[in-house]
N, C-alpha and C positions, 0 to 999 in steps of 0.2 A: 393127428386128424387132418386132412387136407384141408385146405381153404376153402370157402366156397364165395363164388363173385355176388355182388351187391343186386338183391332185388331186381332194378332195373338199372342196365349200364345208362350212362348218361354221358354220351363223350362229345362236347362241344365246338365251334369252334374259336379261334381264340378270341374274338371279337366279340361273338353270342357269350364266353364263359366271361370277360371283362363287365358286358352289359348285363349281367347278370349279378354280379358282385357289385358291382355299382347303381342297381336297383335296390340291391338289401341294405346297402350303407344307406341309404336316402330314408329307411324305415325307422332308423336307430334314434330314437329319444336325443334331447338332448343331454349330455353331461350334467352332473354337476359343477360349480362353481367356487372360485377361490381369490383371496386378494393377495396379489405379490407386486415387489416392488417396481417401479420401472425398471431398476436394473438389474433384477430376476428377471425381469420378463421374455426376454431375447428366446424364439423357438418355442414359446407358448402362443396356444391360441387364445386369438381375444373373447371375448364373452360380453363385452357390453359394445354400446355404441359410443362416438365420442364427436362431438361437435366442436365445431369453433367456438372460442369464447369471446372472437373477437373478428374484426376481419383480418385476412391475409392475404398482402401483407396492410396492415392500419396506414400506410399512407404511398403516396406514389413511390417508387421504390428507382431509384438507379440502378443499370445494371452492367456500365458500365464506370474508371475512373473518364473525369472529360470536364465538359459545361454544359450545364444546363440551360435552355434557348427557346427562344420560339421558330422555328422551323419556317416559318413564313418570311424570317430574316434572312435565307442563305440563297433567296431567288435566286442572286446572283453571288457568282466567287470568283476570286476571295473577296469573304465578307469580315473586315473587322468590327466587333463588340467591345461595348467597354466595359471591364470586369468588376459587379458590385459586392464580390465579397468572396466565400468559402466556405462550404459546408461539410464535412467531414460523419460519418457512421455516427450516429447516436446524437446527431449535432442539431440544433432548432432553427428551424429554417422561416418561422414567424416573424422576424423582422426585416426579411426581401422579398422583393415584389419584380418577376420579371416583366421592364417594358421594353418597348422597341425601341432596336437597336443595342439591346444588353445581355450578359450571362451571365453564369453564378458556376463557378469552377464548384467540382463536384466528386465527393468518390461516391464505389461502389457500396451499394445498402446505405445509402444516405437517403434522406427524403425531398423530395424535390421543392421548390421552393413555388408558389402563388406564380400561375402567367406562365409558368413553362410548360412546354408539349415534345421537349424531346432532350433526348441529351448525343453531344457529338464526343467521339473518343479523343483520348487528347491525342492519339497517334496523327488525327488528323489538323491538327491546330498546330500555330506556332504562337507565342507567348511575346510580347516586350510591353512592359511593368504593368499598368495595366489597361492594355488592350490584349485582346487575343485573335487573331487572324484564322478563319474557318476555312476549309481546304477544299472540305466535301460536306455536299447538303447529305441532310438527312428528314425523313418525313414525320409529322407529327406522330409521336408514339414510341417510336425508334427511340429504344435503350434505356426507356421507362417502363415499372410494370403498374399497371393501376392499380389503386384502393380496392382491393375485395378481388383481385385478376385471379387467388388460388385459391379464395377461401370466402364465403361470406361468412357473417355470424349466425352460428347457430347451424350451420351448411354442415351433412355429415361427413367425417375426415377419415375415422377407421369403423369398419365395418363388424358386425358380430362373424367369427369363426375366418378370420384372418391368421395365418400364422404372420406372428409378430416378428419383423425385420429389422437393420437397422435403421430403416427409412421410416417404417410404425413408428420406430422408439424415439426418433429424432420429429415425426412432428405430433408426440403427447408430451413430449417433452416442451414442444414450442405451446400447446393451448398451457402447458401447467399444470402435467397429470403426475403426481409422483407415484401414484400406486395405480396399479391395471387391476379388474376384474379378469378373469382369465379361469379354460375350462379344465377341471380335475386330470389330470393323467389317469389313463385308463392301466389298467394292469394286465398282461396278457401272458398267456401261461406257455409257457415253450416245455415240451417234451419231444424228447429223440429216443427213438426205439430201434431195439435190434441188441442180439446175443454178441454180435462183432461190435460192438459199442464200449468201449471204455472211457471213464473219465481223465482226464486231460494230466491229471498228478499218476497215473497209474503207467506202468510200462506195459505194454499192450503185447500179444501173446502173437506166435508168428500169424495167424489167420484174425486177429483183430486189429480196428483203427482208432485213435482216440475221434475220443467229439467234439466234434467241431463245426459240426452244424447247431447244438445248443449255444454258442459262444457268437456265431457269427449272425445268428437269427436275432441274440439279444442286444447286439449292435444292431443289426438295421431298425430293431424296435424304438430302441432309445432314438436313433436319427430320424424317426415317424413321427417322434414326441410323445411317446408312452413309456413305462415303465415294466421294465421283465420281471417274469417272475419263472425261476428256473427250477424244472421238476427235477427227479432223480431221472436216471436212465431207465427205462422199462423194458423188460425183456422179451423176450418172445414166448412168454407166458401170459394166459387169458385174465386168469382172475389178480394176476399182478397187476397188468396190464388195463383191466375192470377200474382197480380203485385209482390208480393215476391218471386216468380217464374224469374221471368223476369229478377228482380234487382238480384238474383244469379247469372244469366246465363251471366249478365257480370264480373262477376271475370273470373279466367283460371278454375275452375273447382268449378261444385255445389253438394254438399252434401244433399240430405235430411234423413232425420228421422221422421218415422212414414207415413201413409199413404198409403203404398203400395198392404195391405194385399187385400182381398176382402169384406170387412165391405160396408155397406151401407152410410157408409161417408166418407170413403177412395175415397180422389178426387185426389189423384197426380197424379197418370197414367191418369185420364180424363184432365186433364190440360195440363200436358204434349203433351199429344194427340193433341190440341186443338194449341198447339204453335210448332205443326209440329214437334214431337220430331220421332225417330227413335230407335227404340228399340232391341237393340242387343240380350241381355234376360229379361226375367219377373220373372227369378225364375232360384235357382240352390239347386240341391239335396242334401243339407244340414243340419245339425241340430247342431247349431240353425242357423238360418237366411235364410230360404228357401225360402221367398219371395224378396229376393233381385234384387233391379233393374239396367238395366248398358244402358246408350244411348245416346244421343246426339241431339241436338238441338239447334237452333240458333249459330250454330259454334262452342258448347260447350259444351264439357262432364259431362256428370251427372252419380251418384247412386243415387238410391232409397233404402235405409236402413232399414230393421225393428225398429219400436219402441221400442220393448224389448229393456233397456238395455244391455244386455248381448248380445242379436242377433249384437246390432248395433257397439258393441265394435270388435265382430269376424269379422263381414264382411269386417270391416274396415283393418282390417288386411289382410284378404286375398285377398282382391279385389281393396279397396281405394291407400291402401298406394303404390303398383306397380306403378297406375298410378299417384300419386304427387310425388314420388321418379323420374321419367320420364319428367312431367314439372317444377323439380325441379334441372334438365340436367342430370341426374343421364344411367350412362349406364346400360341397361339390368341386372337384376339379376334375377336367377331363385328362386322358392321358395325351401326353407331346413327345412326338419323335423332332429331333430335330436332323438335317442335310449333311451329308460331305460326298465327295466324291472318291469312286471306288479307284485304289490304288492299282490292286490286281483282282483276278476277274474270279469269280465265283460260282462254282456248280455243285447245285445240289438238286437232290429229288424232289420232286412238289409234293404237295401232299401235308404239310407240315410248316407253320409260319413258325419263323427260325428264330432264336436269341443268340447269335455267338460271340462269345469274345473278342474284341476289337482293337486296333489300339490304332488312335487318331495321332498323325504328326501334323509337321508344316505350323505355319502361325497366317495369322490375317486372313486373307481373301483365297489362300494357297492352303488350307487345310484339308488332307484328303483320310481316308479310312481304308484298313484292309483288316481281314481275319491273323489273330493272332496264332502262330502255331499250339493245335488244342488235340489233345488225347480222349476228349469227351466229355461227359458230365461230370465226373469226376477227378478231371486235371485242374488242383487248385495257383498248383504253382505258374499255369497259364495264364490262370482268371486274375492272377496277383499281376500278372506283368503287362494284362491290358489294361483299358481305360475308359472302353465301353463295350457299349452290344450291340453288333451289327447287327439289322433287323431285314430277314431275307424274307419276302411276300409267297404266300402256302402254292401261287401258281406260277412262279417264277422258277427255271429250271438255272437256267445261266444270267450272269447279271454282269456284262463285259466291263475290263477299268476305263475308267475315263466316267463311267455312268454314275447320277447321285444316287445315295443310299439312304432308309432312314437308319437312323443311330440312336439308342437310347444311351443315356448317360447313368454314369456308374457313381 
C-alpha cells in the first residue's frame, strides 16, 4: 500500500525547528533524583545546590613564591627589608607582624602574615642572609588573593542542572562534599527501521547493510548522559512496526532511525499518525538530515531520524541531544558554533543550512578548516576521518578560503 505523507507537512527552518525543540525541552518536568559518590559523579548532572561552608579562600592567599611586604616600602629601589621569618603552605603565620621596613619570605598558598598588602616574586629580589633587596615595586594587592576573593560562606558554588566537571568535582571536593545529589539517567529508546537493516553479528545479504546507526546513536546517548535502551530492528512492516513503536514510547524519550523519508514503505510517520502522535515538524532545511522528525505522542517525545548514517549522526546533535540533556535535569544551554578559517573555498546551493564534514588542522592562532572528501549522507568512512562540521549558512552560495567559518565540533 503506498505511503501517504503526514496530515500537514511542517518543514521548518533550521533555526525555527532548533527553537522549537528547545521550547519543548524547557516544558520537561524535572527528573528524578539520586545519591552517587563524588567520584561517580563525573558527566552527571547536579541536582542540588552547594554553598560554601566557609570562605574561599579562609585567609589571604599567596599567589605567588616571593615575600610578603608592605608595598608602601618599595617607593623607592632598590629597597632592602629585613627578613622576619618564613611561611610555607599550611604554615601559621600568627606569630608575624609585618612592619616597616620588613618581609616575610613566602611560598605559594601560604597565608599571608598581619601588615602585609602584597607579595613580590623572588624572581625579583636578591637575598644575603637576612636582608633581601626588592628590584621591582609592586602595588598593594599584587600576588595576594583576599579572604572571601572566590567564595564567601554560604555564597552558591554549583548550581542545580550543571553537568558535573572536573572543576565541579574539584571545588565539592574543596567545601567537603563526598556524595552529590545528582539527576536520574533518563532511558531512551533507540529503534532503526528498514527491511535492508541487519543486526551487526549477521552477514548481510548483497542488497543489505548492517546497523549501525542503532550502535552509533547509543553512543552519542550515553555521551548526552542518558542511558540506551535498544530495540530490535523493525521492519518495514505496520503492525510489527505498531508494537516497537509503542514499547519505545515507554521510555522518557524515543529515537527512531530510518523511515521518515517519503519511500513507499516509509511507515513511521503513518504509525505514528495512527497512535495519535502530534507533529511539531516533518522536515528542517538541512543538509544532511532534511527529513527529520520531532513530536510527541502517548506523553512522549519522539524524533524521527534519517537513516543515512551520517544524516542520523547530525540530527542527533542538533536536535536529540538539547532535549536528553533537558530530561537528563540539565539547565538550558544554547547552541555554539565556534571560528576557523576556510582552507579552500566552498560552493554550494542556497537553500539549505549545511552540516558537512570537516576536518580542522594547523595548531594555535593558525587553525584553519576545509570540507573533508564526502560521497554524502551516507559516506561513513569520511565522517570517521573528519573532526568536525563545517557549517555553511542556507543563503551563502560560495564561501572563498581565506574567509571564517562556523564549525560545529564533533
Amino acid at each position: 500500500m503506498p505511503r501517504s505523507t503526514p496530515k500537514r507537512e511542517k518543514i521548518l527552518s533550521f533555526e525555527d525547528a532548533r527553537s522549537v525543540v528547545e521550547r519543548h525541552s524547557k516544558k520537561l518536568p524535572a527528573p528524578a533524583t539520586e545519591t552517587v559518590s563524588l567520584e561517580n559523579s563525573g558527566g552527571r548532572f547536579l541536582a542540588e545546590s552547594i554553598a560554601a561552608d566557609r570562605h574561599f579562600p579562609p585567609f589571604p592567599r599567596a599567589m605567588r613564591d616571593g615575600y610578603a611586604l608592605r608595598a608602601a616600602d618599595l617607593a623607592s629601589l632598590p629597597s632592602q627589608l629585613k627578613i622576619l621569618g618564613e611561611i610555607q603552605a599550611g604554615g601559621d603565620p600568627s606569630e608575624l607582624r609585618i612592619k616597616k621596613g620588613c618581609a616575610v619570605a613566602i611560598m605559594t598558598g601560604a597565608p599571608a602574615p598581619r601588615g602585609a598588602d602584597a607579595v613580590v616574586m623572588v624572581e625579583h629580589t636578591s637575598r644575603i642572609g637576612d636582608v633581601v633587596e626588592v628590584l621591582k615595586s609592586v602595588k598593594s594587592g599584587d600576588n595576594i588573593v583576599p579572604t572571601g576573593a572566590e567564595a564567601r560562606r554560604g555564597d552558591r558554588v554549583l548550581s542545580p542542572g550543571i553537568r558535573i566537571s572536573v572543576a565541579a568535582i574539584a571545588a565539592a571536593a574543596a567545601i567537603g562534599k563526598s556524595k552529590l545529589q545528582v539527576y536520574r539517567r533518563p532511558r531512551i529508546a533507540i529503534l532503526s527501521t528498514g527491511d535492508e537493516i541487519v543486526a551487526i553479528t549477521k552477514a548481510p545479504g548483497p542488497n543489505q547493510i548492517r546497523n549501525s546507526n542503532t550502535h552509533s546513536l547509543a553512543a552519542q546517548v550515553r555521551r548526552a548522559g542518558a542511558e540506551p535502551m535498544l530495540l530490535p530492528i523493525a521492519p518495514d512492516e505496520k503492525s510489527r512496526l505498531h508494537k516497537l513503536i509503542e514499547q519505545g514510547l515507554r521510555s522518557d524519550l524515543l529515537l527512531l532511525s530510518g523511515g521518515v523519508s517519503v519511500g513507499r514503505y516509509d511507515f513511521v510517520e503513518q504509525v505514528l499518525e495512527d497512535l495519535g502522535a502530534k507533529f511539531f515538524f516533518t522536515g528542517a532545511l538541512i543538509q544532511p538530515g532534511r527529513p527529520v522528525v520531532f513530536g510527541h505522542a502517548r506523553g512522549k517525545y519522539f524524533f524521527g531520524l534519517p537513516g543515512n548514517p551520517v544524516s542520523t549522526m547530525v540530527t542527533f546533535e542538533l536536535f536529540g541531544r538539547p532535549m536528553i540533556e533537558a530530561l537528563c535535569g540539565a539547565a538550558p544551554t544554547q547552541l555554539h558554533f565556534l571560528q576557523a578559517k576556510l582552507k579552500t573555498s566552498i560552493t554550494r546551493k542556497q537553500g539549505l543550512k549545511r552540516f558537512l564534514p570537516g576536518l580542522l588542522s594547523g595548531e594555535f592562532e593558525s587553525t584553519e578548516v576545509e570540507l573533508a572528501p564526502w560521497q554524502g549522507s551516507g559516506d561513513l568512512a569520511s565522517t570517521v576521518r573528519s573532526n568536525c562540521y563545517v557549517v555553511v549558512a542556507a543563503d551563502r552560495e560560495t564561501i572563498e578560503a581565506g574567509e571564517w567559518v562556523p564549525v560545529l565540533p564533533r
